[in-house]
N, C-alpha and C positions, 0 to 999 in steps of 0.2 A: 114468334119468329117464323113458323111454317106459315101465318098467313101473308109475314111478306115476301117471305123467301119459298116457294111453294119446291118443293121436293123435282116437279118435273123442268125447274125455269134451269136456262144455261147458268152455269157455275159460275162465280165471280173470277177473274184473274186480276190479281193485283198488283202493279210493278215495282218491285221493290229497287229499282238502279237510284242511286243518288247519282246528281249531276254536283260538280264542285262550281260556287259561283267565282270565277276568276274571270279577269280580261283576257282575252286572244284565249278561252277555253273555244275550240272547235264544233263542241254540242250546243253552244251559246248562238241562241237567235240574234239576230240585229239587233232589234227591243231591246234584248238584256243587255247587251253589251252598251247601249243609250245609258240603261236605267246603272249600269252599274259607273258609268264616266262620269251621270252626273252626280250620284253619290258620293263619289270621290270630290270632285269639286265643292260641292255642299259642304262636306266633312272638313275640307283643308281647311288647316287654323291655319290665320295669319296675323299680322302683329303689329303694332305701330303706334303714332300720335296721329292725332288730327286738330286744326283749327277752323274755328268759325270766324269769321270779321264781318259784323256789321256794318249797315251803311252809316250808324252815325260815327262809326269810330271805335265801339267797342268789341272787345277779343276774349274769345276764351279757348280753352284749350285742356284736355285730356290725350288719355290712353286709347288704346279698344285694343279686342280679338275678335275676331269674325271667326266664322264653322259653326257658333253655337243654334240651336233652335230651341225655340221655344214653345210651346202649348198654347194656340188662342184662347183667351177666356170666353166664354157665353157671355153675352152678355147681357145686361143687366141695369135696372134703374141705381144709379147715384143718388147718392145722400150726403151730403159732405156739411160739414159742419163751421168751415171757416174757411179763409183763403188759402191756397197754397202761395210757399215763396218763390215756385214758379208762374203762378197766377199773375204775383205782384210784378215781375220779370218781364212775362209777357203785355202787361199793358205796359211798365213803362219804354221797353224798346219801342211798342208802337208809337206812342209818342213824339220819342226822339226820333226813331227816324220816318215819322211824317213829313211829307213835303208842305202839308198844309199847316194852320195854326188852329186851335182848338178855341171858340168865338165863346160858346153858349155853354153853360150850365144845365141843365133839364132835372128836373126832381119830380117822380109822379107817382102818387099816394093813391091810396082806394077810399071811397066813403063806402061805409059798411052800411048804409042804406040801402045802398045802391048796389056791392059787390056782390059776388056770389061766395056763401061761407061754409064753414065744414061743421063738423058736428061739434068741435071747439068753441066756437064763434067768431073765430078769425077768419080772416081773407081766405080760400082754398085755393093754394099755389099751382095745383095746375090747370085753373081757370085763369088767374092773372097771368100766366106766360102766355097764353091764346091769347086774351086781351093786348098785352105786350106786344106780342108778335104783331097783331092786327097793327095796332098805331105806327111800330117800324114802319112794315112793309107801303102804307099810305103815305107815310113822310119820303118813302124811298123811292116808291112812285111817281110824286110829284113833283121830284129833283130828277129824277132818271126823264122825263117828259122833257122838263128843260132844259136839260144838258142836250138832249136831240134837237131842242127849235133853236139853240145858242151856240152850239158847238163848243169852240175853244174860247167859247168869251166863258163860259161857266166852267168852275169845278167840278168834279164829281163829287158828292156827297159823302162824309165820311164821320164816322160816328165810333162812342167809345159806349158799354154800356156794364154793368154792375147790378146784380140782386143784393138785396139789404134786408136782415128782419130788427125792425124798431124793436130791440131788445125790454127794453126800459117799460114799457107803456101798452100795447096795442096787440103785439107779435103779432105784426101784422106784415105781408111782404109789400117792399115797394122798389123801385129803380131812381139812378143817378144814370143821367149820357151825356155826354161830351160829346159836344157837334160844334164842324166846323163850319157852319152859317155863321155870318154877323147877325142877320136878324131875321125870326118866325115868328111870326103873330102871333100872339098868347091867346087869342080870341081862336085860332083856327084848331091851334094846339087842344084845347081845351074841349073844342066842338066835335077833334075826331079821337078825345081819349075818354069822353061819354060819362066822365064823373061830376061831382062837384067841382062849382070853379075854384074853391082854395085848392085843388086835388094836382094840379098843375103850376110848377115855383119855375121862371127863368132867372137864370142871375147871367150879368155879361160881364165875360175873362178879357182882362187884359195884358194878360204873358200867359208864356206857352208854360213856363214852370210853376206859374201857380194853378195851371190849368190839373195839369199831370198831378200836384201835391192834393188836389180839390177830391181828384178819385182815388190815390193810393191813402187817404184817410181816411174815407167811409168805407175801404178793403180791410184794414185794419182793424173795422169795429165790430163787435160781435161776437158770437160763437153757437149762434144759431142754426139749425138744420134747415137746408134749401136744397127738394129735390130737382135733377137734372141740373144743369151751367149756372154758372153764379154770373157769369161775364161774358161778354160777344165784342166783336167789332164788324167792321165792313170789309170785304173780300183784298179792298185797296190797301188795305192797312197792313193786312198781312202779308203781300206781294211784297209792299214796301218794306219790311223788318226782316226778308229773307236774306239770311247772310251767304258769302260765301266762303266755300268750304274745300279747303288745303287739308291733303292725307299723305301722311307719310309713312308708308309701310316697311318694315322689315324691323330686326329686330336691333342693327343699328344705327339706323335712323330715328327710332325710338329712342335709344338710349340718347344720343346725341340731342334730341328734344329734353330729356331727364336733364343734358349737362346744361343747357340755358337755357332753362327754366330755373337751376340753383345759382350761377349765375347772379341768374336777375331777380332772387327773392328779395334785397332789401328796398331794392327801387319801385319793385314793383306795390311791396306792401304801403313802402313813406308816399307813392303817387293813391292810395287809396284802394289798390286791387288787394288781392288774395294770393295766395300760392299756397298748395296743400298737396297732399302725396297723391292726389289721382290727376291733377289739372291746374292751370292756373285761372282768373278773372282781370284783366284788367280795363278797368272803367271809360266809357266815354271821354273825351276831351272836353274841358270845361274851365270857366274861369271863377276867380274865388269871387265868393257872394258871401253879405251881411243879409241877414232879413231878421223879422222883428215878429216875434207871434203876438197871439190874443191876448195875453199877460202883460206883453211890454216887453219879455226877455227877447235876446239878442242872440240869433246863433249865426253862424259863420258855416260855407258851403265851401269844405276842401278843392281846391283847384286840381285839376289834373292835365299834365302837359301834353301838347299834342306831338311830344318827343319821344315819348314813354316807349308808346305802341310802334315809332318808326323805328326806333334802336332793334328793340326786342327782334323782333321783324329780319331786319336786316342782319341780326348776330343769326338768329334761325339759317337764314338764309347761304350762309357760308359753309358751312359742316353739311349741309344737304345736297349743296352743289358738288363740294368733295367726295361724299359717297357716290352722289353717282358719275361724276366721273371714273373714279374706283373699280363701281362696277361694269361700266364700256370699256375699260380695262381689261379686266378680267373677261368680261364675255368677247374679245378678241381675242381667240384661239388660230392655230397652225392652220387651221384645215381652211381658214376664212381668207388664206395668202394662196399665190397661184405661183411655181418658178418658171412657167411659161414667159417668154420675150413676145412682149405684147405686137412686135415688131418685126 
């Protein structure tokens, strides 16, 4: 202690005043009184429904509180072992609400002569997502080219894409993409994915539903570990599936979301949605379908009316109008009148 406090150095003074942190306190700098407003704001919980709508039609709908914070995580490599059912979610709203149609199939495997493997003997997964990557960005390349010498005569390129480990045989990883080309050379395909020519499968779609059911079925399979993304699309796709989004804050506006949402539980479950105690679901508009699997069985694709979602909507729509009328009510006070003769 005396060598860092040496006997002849000036004495320490220490201040002991506490300042109390309040708004409109007089010893408070500007800064604080920034830092203590926006505190405040942060802090304020507030309370409500909110809805999403899709552009192909479909709606969903919960609760919130806002004021909460939460703790960034580090982050960290993934490792996930099968799909999630918002994975599933999100490829098929891309789907539906694409403006395009889904032409191609794409299937591309590894020849383990040629791949690079791990100490297992399989495929090493994060050399096939470099590979991966590599073949996109070429195919994306040489559409992005032509879209510039073509303008509005060409689409933009748009693409769906899926990791898969052949459970069964190989555990080897491979990709399924859904592209909306009618036709790419399987010769060129083949030339810039640098494998065996069986390594490369096109099959060509002729509905957009059986397009969409082609990839929600090789999501389903499996339960193998795939580090980093199981699934990508193209930038367009997800522009196109952004919904918008209606908030209704207070805490009876909310409730008045609570009354028709019970309402409309039975119509909305017999049209095929959901309703549950945080939100409801209900499904795109759609017309009822027969189809026929690989067995010969015969299933049948519930219809749902494109009245469902306008009713719902429009019942919303009445009680919210009313609150806030309500509240321009209320918020016209005495003081907002003048007894001055304007005259």
């Amino acid at each position: 202690m005396e060598r860092l406090f040496p006997p002849e150095a000036v004495p320490l003074e220490l201040d002991y005043r506490t300042i109390t942190l309040t708004k409109g306190h007089s010893n408070l700098s500007e800064e604080a009184q920034q830092l203590l407003e926006k505190w405040d704001k942060e802090g304020a919980v507030s309370r409500g429904a909110c809805l999403k709508i899709f552009p192909n039609g479909e709606i969903t709908g919960g609760y919130y509180r806002s004021g909460r914070r939460s703790i960034p995580k580090k982050a960290e490599k993934v490792i996930s072992q099968t799909f999630t059912k918002q994975a599933r979610k999100t490829i098929r709203r891309a789907a539906e609400c694409a403006s395009t149609e889904f032409r191609l199939f794409i299937t591309l495997t590894f020849d383990p002569k040629q791949a690079q493997l791990n100490d297992h003997g399989q495929v090493d997964q994060k050399w096939a997502k470099k590979e991966f990557k590599r073949f996109l960005n070429t195919i994306k390349k040489k559409y992005d080219r032509r879209l510039e010498r073509l303008g509005t005569e060409q689409k933009e390129l748009s693409y769906i894409w899926v990791a898969e480990i052949q459970e069964q045989h190989t555990k080897n990883i491979h990709f399924h993409i859904l592209v909306d080309q009618p036709f790419i050379p399987v010769k060129w395909l083949v030339d810039i994915w640098g494998q065996a020519a069986n390594s490369v499968n096109v099959k060509r779609l002729n509905n957009q539903e059986h397009a969409v059911r082609y990839m929600l079925k090789y999501m389903g399979k499996g339960h193998c570990p795939i580090e980093g993304k199981r699934y990508g699309m193209t930038q367009n796709l997800l522009a196109g599936m952004k919904p918008q989004e209606i908030r209704f804050e207070g805490e009876d506006k909310r409730e008045a979301f609570r009354t028709v949402k019970r309402n409309f539980y039975w119509q909305i479950e017999k049209g095929g949605g959901k309703v549950t105690d945080f939100g409801l679901f209900i499904p795109a508009p759609r017309r009822e379908k027969i189809w026929r699997d690989k067995q010969g069985k015969f299933h049948k694709t519930k219809a749902v009316s494109r009245d469902l979602g306008r009713l719902f909507l429009q019942a919303l729509g009445k009680p919210m109008k009313k609150i806030d009328w309500e509240h321009e009510i209320d918020g016209a006070t005495t003081d907002t009148f003048s007894d001055e003769v304007p005259f």
